[in-house]
N, C-alpha and C positions, 0 to 999 in steps of 0.2 A: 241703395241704387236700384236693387228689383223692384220696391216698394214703388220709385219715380218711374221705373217702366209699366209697371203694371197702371198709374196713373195715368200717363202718358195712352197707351191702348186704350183707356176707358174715352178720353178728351176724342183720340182721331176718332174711334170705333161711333160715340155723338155728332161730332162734324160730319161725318159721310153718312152717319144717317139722315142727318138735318139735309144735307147736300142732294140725296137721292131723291127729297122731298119737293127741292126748289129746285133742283138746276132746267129738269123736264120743260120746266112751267116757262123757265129765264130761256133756253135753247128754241123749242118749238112754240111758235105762236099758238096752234092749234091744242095744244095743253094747258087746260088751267090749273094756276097755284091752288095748293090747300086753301079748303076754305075755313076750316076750324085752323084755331090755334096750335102751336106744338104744346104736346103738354110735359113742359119742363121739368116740373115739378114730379110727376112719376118718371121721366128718367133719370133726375138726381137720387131717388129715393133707390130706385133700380141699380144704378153704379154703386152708393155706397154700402147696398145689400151684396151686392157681387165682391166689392173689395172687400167686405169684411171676413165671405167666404171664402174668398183663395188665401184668407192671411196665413191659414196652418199650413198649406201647402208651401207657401214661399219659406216661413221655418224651419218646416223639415227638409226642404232641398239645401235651405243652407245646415242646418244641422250636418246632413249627410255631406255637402261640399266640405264642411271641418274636419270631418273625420276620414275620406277618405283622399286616398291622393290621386285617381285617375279621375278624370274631367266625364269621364266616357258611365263609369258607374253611377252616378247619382241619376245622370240623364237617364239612364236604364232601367233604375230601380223608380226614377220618377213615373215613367213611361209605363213598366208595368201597375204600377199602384192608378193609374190612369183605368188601364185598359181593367183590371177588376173594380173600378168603383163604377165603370158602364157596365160590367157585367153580372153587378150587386144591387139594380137600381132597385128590382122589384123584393128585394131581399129586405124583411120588417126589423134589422137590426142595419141598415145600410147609412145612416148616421158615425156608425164609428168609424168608418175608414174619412180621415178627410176630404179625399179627393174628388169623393160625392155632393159637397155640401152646394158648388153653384148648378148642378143638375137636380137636386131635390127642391132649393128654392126656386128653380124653373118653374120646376112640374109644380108644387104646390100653389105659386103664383097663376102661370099663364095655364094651365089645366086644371086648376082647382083640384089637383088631388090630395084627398087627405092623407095624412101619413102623423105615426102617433109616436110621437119624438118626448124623451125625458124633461126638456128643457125647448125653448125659442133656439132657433136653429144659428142664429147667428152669437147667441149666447155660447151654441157649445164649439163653436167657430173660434171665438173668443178664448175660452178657458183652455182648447188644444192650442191656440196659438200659444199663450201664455206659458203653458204649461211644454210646450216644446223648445219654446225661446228660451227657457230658464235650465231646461236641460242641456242646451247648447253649448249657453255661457257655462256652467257648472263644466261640463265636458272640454270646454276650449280653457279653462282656468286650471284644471287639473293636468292640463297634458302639458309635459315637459320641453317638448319642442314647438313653442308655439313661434322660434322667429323672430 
């Protein structure tokens, strides 16, 4: 279900971009439409570099929704792992925390900065998601009250 919201944000977050772009033009005579093309193609490429980056974070919120029982914790624990991956950006080991990885594909992409990473950034995006989803299941198969 998070996975079709997070979907779902990426689709509206494109239509109002594309909309910002035309409405000007379709509203005020005195405004002309873009004259180049959208280019589609770099923001498909763009959303699904962004969804592959939030995948470990949606894991570990549900990881953390399994195991604990107040609604109010995970959001909290979400919230600070938030606020130290802004406050890790310039830190040369700021790949490990997840909650960095669509701020570092930012900077690398739209600021060209370099930054000297083990692996492709969506690679290690990939193997925490994995690797947290599997702890999940393992963790929610072991617990005895699952309900």
């Amino acid at each position: 279900m998070i996975l079709l919201l997070i979907v779902q944000l990426i689709a509206f977050f494109n239509i109002a971009l594309y909309l910002a772009g035309i409405l000007p033009a379709l509203i005020f005579r005195t405004v002309d439409a873009p004259a180049s093309p959208l280019p589609f193609e770099h923001f498909l490429k763009r959303d699904l570099a962004f969804m592959i980056d939030v995948l470990p974070i949606v894991a570990l919120q549900y990881l953390l929704a399994l195991r604990l029982k107040s609604f109010v914790a995970p959001l909290g624990i979400g919230m600070a792992l938030w606020i130290l991956s802004v406050g890790t950006v310039r830190w040369k080991y700021n790949y490990l925390i997840p909650y960095s990885y669509a701020g570092i594909d930012y900077l690398t992409i739209e600021y060209r900065r370099v930054l000297i990473l083990p692996a492709q950034l969506q690679v290690i995006a990939v193997s925490w998601f994995v690797a947290i989803t599997g702890a999940a299941y393992v963790l929610y198969a072991w617990r005895s009250d699952r309900g």
